[in-house]
C-alpha positions, 0 to 999 in steps of 0.5 A, a space after each residue: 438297267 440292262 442286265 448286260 451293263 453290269 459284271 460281277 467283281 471276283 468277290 460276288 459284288 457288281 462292277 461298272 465302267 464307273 467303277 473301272 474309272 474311278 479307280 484308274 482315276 484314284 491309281 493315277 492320282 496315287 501315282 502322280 503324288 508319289 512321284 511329286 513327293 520323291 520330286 520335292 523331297 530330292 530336288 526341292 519344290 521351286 526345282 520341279 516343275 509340272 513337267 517333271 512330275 508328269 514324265 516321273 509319272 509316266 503320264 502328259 502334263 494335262 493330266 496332272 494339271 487336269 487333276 490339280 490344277 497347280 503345283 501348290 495343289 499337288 503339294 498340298 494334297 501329298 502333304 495332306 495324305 502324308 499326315 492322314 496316311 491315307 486319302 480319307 478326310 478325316 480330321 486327326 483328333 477324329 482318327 483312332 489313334 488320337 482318340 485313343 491318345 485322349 481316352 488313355 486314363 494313365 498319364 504316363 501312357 498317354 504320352 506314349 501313344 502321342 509320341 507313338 502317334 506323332 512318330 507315325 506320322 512324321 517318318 511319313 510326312 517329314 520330309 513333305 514338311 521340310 519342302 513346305 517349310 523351305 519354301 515359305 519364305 519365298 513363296 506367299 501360298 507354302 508360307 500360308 500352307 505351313 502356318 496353316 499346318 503348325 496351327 493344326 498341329 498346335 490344336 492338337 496338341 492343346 487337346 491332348 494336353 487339356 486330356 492331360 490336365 483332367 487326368 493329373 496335375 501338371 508339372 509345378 507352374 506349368 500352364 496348360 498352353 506352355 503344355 501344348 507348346 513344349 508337346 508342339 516343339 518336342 514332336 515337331 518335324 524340325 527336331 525329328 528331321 534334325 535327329 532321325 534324318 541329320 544326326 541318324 538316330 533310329 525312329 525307335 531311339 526318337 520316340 523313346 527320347 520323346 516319351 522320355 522328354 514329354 514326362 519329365 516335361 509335362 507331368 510332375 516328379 516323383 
């Protein structure tokens, strides 16, 4: 390689065009989804065309068909960053916090760090989740997309309920899948978007209620 075919970055690495490419490909991308999400959390999904999300951008159609291809896409990978909170794929039960949510030895503050973690999530991704949610019945695709998500959310919560149950007894009569279902239903998007975004509950209020709800649902009275 030639020697004058690369330059030094400000923190002494090396830097190519490739790289200067990459990352214009990435902001670009940032961009275009940012623009998307605001799109189809005020206007709605049917609502906002390619177009629209390309002039909000501040970028030509072709290029966002060029790096998603279709609308749906665009929406599937806002909602899929939404959740991760950033643009890596890794798996939530292989991210740190739910990691930390199953190695927790007190019962009590598990469902502490849950509540916490799923709230993390939600004050990014609700309103994503809402879109996808109102669309499905109409649209065959949003309608896989939103089984696809509340059954990778009911596998969460079975793992953190099957962490629960080997730590402590669960509350009288309660099955290991009732579990994970009050968990889905207590920490789903419907009910956080009804008390946070309908009812104008602070996120703080939210998340004490549900660590509340979780215990006096899951584990066994005094």
């Amino acid at each position: 390689m030639r020697a004058e075919s690369q330059r030094k970055d400000p923190a002494g690495g090396n830097s190519t065009p490739a790289d200067g490419r990459t990352a214009r490909s990435r902001a670009t991308r940032a961009r275009i989804l940012a623009a998307a999400a605001g799109l189809f959390t005020t206007h709605g999904y049917t609502a906002t065309s390619i177009g629209a999300i390309a002039a909000e951008a501040g970028v030509g159609e072709q290029t966002v068909y060029y790096a998603f291809k279709t609308k749906r896409a665009v929406l599937t990978v806002a909602l899929d960053q939404a959740v991760a909170g950033d643009d890596q794929p890794v798996p939530t039960l292989e991210r740190s916090w739910a990691k930390a949510v199953i190695a927790e030895p007190d019962p009590h503050r598990q469902l502490e760090l849950q509540a916490a973690g799923a709230g993390d999530i939600l004050s990014r991704a609700a309103p994503l989740l809402d879109v996808v949610r109102s669309a499905a019945p109409s649209d065959p695709d949003l309608n896989r997309l939103w089984r696809t998500n509340l059954e990778q959310r009911l596998t969460v919560q079975r793992a953190f309920a099957e962490a629960l149950v080997r730590k402590t007894a669960l509350r009288e009569g309660l099955t290991l899948d009732a579990a994970a279902d009050i968990a889905l239903a207590t920490l789903s998007p419907e009910t956080y978007t009804l008390l946070v975004s309908e009812r104008h509950w602070t996120h703080e209020a939210w998340q004490g209620w549900a660590e509340h709800a979780l215990s006096s649902q899951l584990l066994p009275t005094a």
